[in-house]
C-alpha positions in Angstrom: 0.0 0.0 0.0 1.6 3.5 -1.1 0.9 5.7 1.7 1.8 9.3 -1.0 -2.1 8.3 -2.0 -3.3 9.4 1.3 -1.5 12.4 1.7 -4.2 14.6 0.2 -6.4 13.6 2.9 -3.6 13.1 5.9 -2.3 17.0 5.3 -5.8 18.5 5.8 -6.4 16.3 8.6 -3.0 17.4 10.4 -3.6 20.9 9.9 -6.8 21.1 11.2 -6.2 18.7 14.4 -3.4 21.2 15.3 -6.1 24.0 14.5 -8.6 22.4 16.3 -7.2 21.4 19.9 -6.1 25.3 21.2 -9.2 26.3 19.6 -11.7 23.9 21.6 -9.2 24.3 25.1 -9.8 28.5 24.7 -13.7 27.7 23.9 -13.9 25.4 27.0 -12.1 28.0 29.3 -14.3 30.5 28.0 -17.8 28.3 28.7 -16.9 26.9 32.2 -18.2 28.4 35.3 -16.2 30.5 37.7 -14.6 28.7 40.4 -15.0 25.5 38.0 -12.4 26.7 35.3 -9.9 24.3 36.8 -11.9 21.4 37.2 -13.1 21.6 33.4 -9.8 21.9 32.3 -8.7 18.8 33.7 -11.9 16.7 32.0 -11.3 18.5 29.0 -7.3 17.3 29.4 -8.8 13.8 30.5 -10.7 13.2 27.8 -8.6 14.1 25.2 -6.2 11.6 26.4 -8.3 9.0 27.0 -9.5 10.1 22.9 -5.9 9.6 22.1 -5.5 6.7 23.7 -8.5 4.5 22.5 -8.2 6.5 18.9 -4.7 4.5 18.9 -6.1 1.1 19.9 -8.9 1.5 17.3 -6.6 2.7 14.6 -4.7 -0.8 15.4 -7.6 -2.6 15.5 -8.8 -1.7 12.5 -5.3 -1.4 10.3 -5.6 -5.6 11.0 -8.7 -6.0 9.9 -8.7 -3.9 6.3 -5.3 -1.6 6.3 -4.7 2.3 6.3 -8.1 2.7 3.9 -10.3 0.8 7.1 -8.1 3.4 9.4 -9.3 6.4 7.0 -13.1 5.3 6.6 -13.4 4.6 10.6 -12.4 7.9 11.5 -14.4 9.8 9.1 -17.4 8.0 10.5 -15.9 8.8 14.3 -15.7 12.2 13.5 -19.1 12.5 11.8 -21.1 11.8 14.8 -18.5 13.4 17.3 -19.7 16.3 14.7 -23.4 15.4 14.7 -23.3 14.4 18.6 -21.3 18.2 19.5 -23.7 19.9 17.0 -27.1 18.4 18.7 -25.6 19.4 22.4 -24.3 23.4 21.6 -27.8 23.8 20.3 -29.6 22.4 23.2 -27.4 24.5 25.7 -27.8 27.7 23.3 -31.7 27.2 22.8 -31.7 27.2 26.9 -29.6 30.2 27.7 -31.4 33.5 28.7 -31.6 35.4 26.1 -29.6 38.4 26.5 -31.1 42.3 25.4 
């Protein structure tokens, strides 16, 4: 399997992880309660690498079972309903906030 194949989608996908992780840590910091800032912090630090973690298992997992394409596919469908799943729970907080004159 020639790996230059995947770059098109591997580039893209670095760039924006390396986007995407300060951007969600500021948005976090800027959502979480006063006196709670640290405590979020920490699950948001938790769960990222317990993400990392399990993301490298299931990358393993599924380079045995169909190779680097299996490895692409699964995390497309991961990250779709992460999306879907973040999407669905911004709105339900934002459709419950006071509104704000």
């Amino acid at each position: 399997m020639n790996i230059i194949r995947f770059l098109p989608i591997l580039g893209p996908a670095g760039i924006a992880t390396s986007a995407l992780v300060p951007s969600v840590l500021a948005a976090v910091g800027d959502r979480a309660k006063e006196g709670k800032k640290g405590a979020t912090m920490g699950l948001y630090s938790l769960m990222l690498s317990l993400g990392i973690a399990l993301g490298e298992l299931l990358a393993g997992f599924a380079s045995a079972l169909g190779g680097l394409p299996t490895v692409l596919y699964g995390g497309s469908v991961i990250f779709l309903v992460a999306s879907g799943l973040t999407f669905f729970l911004l709105w339900r907080v934002r459709k419950n906030e006071p509104k704000t004159p």
